[in-house]
VEXMAR-226952 format. One record per residue (C-alpha): x, y, z. Coordinates in steps of 0.2 Angstrom, whole numbers, plus 5000, padded with zeros to 4 digits. Each point is the difference from the previous one (the first is absolute). Layout:
// residues N
<rec><px>X</px><py>Y</py><pz>Z</pz></rec>
...
// end
This chain:
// residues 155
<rec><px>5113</px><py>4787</py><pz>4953</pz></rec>
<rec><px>5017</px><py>4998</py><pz>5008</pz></rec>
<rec><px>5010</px><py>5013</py><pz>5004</pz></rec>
<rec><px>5021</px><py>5002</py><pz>5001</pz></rec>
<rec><px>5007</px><py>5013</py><pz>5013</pz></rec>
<rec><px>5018</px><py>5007</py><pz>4997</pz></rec>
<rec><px>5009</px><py>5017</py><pz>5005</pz></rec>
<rec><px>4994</px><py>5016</py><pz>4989</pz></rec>
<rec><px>5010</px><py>5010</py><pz>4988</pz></rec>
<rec><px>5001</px><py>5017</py><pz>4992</pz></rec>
<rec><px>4990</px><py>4991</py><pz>4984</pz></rec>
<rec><px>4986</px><py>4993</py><pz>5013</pz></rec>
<rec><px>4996</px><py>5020</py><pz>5003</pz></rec>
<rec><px>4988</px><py>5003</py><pz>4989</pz></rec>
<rec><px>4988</px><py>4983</py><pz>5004</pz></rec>
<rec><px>5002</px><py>5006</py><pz>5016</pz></rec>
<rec><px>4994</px><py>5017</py><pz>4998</pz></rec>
<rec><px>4985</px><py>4993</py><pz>4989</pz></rec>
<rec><px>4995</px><py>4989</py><pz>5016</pz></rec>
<rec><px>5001</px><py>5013</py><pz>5012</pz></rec>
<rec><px>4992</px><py>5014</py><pz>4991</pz></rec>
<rec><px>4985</px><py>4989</py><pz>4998</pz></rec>
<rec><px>5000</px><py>4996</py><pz>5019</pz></rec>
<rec><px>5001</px><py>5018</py><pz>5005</pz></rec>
<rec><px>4987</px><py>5005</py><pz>4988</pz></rec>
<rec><px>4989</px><py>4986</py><pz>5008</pz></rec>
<rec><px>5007</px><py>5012</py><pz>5017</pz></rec>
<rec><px>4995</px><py>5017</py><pz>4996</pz></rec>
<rec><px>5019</px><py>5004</py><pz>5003</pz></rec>
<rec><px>5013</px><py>5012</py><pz>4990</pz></rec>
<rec><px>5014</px><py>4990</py><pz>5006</pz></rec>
<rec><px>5012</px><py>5000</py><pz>4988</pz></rec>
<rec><px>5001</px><py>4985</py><pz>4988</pz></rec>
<rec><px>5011</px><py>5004</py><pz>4986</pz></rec>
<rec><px>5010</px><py>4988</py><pz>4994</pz></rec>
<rec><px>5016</px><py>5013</py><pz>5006</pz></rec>
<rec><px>4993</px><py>5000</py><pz>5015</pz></rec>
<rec><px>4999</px><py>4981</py><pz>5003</pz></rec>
<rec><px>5017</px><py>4998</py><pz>4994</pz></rec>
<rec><px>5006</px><py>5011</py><pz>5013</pz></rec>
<rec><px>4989</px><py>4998</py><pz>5014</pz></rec>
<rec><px>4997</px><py>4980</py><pz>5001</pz></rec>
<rec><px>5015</px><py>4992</py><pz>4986</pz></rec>
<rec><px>5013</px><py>5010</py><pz>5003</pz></rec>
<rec><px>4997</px><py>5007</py><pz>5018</pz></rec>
<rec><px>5014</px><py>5006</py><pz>5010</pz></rec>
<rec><px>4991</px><py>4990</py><pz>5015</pz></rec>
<rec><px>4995</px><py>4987</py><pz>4990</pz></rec>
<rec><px>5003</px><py>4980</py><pz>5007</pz></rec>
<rec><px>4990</px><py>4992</py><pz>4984</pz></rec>
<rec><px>4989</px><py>5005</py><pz>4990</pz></rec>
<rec><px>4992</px><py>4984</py><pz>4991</pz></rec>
<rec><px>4989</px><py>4997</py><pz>4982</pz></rec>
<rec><px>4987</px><py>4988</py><pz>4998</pz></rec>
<rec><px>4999</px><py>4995</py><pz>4981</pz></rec>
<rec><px>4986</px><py>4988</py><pz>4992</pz></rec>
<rec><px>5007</px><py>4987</py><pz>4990</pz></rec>
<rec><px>5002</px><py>5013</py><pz>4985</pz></rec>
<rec><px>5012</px><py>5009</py><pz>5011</pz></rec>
<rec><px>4987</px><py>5014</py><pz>5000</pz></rec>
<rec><px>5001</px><py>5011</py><pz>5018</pz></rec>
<rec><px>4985</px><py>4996</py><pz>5010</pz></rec>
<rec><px>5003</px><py>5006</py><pz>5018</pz></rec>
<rec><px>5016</px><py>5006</py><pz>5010</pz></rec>
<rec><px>5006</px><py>5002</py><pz>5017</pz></rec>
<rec><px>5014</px><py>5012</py><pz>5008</pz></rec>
<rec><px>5007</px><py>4997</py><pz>5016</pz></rec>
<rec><px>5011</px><py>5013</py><pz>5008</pz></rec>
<rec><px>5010</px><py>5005</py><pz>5016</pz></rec>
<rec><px>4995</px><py>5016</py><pz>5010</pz></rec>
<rec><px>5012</px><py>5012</py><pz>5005</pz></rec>
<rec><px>5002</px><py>5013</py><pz>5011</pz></rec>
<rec><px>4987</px><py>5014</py><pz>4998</pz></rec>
<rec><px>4991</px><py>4988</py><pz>4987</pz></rec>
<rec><px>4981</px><py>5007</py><pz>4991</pz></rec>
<rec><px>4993</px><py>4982</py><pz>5009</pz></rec>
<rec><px>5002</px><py>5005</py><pz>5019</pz></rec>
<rec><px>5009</px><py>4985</py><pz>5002</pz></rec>
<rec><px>5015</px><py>4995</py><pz>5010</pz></rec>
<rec><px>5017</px><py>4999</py><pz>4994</pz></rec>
<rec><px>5004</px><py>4984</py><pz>4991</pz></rec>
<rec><px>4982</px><py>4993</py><pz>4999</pz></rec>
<rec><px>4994</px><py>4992</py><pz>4983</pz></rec>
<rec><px>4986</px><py>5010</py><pz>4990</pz></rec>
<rec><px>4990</px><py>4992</py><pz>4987</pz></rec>
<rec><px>4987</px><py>5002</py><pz>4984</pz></rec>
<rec><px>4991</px><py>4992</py><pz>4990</pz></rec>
<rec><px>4993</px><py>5003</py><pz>4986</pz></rec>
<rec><px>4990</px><py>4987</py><pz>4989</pz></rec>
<rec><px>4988</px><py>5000</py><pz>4983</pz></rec>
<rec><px>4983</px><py>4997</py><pz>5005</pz></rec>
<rec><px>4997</px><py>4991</py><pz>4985</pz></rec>
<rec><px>5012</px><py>4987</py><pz>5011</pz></rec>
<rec><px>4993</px><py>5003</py><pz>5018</pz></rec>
<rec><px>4997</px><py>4984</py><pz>5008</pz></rec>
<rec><px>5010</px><py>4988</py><pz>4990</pz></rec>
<rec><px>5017</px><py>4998</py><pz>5011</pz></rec>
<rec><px>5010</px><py>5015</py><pz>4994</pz></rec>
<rec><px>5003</px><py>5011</py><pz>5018</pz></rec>
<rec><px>5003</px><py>4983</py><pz>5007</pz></rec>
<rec><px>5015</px><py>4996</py><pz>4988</pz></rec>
<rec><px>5005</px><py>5018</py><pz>5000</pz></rec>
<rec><px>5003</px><py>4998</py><pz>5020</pz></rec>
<rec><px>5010</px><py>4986</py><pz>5000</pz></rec>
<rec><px>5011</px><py>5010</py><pz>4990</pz></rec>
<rec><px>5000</px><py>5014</py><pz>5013</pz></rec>
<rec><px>5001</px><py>4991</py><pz>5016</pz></rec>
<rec><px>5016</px><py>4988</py><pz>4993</pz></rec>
<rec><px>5008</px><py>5018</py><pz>4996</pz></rec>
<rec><px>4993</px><py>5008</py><pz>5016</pz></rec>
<rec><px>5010</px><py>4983</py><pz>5010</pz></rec>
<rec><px>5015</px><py>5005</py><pz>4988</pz></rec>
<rec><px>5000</px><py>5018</py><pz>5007</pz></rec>
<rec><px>4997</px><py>4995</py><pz>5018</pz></rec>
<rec><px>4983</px><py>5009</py><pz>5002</pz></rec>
<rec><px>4990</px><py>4997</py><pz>5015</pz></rec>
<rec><px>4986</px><py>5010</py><pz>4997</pz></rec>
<rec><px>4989</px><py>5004</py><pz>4984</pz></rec>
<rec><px>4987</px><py>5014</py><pz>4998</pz></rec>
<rec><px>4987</px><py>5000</py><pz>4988</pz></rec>
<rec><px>4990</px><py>5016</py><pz>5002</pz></rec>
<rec><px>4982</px><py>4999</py><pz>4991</pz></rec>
<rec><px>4988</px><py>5010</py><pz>4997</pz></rec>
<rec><px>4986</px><py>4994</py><pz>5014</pz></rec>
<rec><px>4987</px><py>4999</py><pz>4984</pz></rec>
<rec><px>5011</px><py>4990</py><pz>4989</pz></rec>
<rec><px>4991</px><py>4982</py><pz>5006</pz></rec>
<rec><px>5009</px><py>4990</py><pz>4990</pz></rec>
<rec><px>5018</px><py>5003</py><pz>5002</pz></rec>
<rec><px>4995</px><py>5002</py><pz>5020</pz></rec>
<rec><px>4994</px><py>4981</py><pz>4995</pz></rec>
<rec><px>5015</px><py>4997</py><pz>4992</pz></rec>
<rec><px>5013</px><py>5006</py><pz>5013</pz></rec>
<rec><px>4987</px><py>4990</py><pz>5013</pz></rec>
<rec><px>5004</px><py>4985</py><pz>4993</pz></rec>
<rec><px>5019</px><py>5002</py><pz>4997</pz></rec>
<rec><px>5001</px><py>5001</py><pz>5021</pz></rec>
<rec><px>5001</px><py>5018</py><pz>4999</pz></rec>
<rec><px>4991</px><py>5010</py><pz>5015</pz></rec>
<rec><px>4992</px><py>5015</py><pz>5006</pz></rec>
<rec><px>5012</px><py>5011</py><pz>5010</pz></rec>
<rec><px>4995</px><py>5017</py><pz>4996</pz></rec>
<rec><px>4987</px><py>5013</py><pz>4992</pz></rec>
<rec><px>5002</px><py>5015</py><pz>4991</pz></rec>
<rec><px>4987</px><py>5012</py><pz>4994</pz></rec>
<rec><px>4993</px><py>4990</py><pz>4985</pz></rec>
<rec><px>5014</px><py>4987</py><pz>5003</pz></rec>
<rec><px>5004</px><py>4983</py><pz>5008</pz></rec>
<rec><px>5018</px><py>4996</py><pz>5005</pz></rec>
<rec><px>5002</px><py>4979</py><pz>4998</pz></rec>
<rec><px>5017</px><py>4994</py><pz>5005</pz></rec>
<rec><px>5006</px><py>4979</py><pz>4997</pz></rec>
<rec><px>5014</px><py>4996</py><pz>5013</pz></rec>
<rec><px>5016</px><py>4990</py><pz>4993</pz></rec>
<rec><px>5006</px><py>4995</py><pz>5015</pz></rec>
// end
């Protein structure tokens, strides 16, 4: 099944918030996931760089990725002006291409805003987005309790 990538909306929320309350479900995790909270935190993010849909040929929601910029004092740890990145994709679509698209969208936008570094922290059980990242180019550079830091360098 091909998928099309394009930049989310405020009408996008509400897929979004289906896809990642299943994921964190799957998690154990009370992360927030309302639809509110997706709009805020990911489409609409005061830090935000992109944050891209991919849509199956019925235009249907099936995955998403938000790429941001840390600031000073930022919840990642991170430095100043480095990229941050999620992702967040319906299982029922794992393996068939869709993190793949979804990054291309990222990195052009991360080379628009001049990043030179992007973190993707993951929780060091989560196997397959560690896969996933692996295979982007993306690398360990730090650990966290419960928590590996993976960072693709731009330049």
């Amino acid at each position: 099944m091909g998928v099309f990538v394009r930049e989310a909306t405020a009408e996008d929320a509400e897929q979004m918030s289906h896809i990642l309350q299943k994921i964190l479900v799957s998690w154990n995790s009370e992360r927030p996931s309302s639809a509110a909270h997706v709009l805020a935190h990911y489409v609409e993010s005061p830090t935000g760089i992109r944050c891209s849909v991919a849509c199956d040929p019925a235009g249907d929601v099936v995955g998403f990725q938000s790429l941001g910029r840390a600031e000073a004092d930022n919840p990642y740890d991170l430095p100043t002006g480095w990229g941050y990145i999620g992702t967040y994709v319906d299982a029922k679509m794992a393996g068939q291409g869709v993190g793949k698209a979804l990054f291309t969208s990222s990195l052009e936008a991360a080379h628009e805003a001049k990043l030179q570094e992007i973190d993707a922290t993951i929780g060091e059980t989560n196997a397959s987005a560690l896969a996933y990242y692996n295979a982007l180019g993306f690398r360990s550079y730090r650990t966290m309790p419960g928590a590996i830091g993976k960072k693709f360098s731009l330049g």
